[in-house]
C-alpha positions as CSV (number, residue, x, y, z in Angstrom):
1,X,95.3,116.5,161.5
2,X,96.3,113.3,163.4
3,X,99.8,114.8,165.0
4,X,97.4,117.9,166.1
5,X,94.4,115.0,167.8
6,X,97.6,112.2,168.4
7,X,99.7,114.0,170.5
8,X,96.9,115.0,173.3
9,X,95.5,111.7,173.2
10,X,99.0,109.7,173.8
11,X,99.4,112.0,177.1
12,X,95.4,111.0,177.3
13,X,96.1,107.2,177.5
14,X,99.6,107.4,179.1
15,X,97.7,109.7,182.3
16,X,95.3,106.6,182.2
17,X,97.7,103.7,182.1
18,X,99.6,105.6,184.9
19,X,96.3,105.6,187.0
20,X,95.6,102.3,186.5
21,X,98.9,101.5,187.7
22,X,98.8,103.7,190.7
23,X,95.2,102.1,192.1
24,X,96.4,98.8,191.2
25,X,99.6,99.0,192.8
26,X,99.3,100.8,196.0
27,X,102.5,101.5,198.2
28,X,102.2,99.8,201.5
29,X,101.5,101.7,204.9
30,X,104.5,100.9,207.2
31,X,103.4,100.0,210.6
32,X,104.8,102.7,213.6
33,X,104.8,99.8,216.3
34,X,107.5,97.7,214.0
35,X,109.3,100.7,213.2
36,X,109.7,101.9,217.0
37,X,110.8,98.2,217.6
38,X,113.6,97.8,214.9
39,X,114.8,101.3,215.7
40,X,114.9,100.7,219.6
41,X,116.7,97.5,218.6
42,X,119.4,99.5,216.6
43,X,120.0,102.4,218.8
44,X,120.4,98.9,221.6
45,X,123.3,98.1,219.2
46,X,127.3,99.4,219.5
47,X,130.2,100.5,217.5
48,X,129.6,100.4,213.5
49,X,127.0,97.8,214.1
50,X,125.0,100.9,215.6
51,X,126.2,103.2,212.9
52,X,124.9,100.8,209.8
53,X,121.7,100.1,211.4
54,X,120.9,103.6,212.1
55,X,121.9,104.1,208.5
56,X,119.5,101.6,207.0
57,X,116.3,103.3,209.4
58,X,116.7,106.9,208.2
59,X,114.0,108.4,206.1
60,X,114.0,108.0,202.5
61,X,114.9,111.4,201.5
62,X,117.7,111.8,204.0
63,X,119.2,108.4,202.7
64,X,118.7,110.2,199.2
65,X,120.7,113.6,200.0
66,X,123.3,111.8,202.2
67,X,123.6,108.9,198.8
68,X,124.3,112.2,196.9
69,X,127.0,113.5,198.7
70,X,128.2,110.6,200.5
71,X,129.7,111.5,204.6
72,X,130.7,108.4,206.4
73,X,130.1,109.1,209.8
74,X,133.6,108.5,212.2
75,X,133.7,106.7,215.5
76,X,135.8,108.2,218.1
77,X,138.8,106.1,218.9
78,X,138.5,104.5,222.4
């Protein structure tokens, strides 16, 4: 009997804990106008200071992929 009503009502409290982590916890809403400024300040940059600083603004799930199967972009010899 309690492995039948225990099971459900772990999943019952874990569903609540997580909830009460989610609305206590919020992710924070990136600003556009600080974004538009740090990338026009990267794409300003040259060389492989341009190349890292591009790297770090890409979004999340690009940098995920690429961290997956790794392609480190090549500059052209000058």
């Amino acid at each position: 009997m309690w492995l039948v009503v225990g099971g459900p009502l772990a999943v019952i409290v874990a569903g609540l804990v997580t909830v009460v982590i989610a609305v206590k916890n919020p992710d924070p809403v990136l600003n556009k106008s600080d974004y538009e400024r740090d990338l026009a300040a990267a794409q300003r940059l040259e060389g492989q200071a341009k190349i890292d600083a591009m790297a770090k603004m890409q979004p999340a799930n690009q940098a995920r992929n690429h961290a997956a199967s790794p392609v480190v972009p090549t500059t052209p010899d000058k």
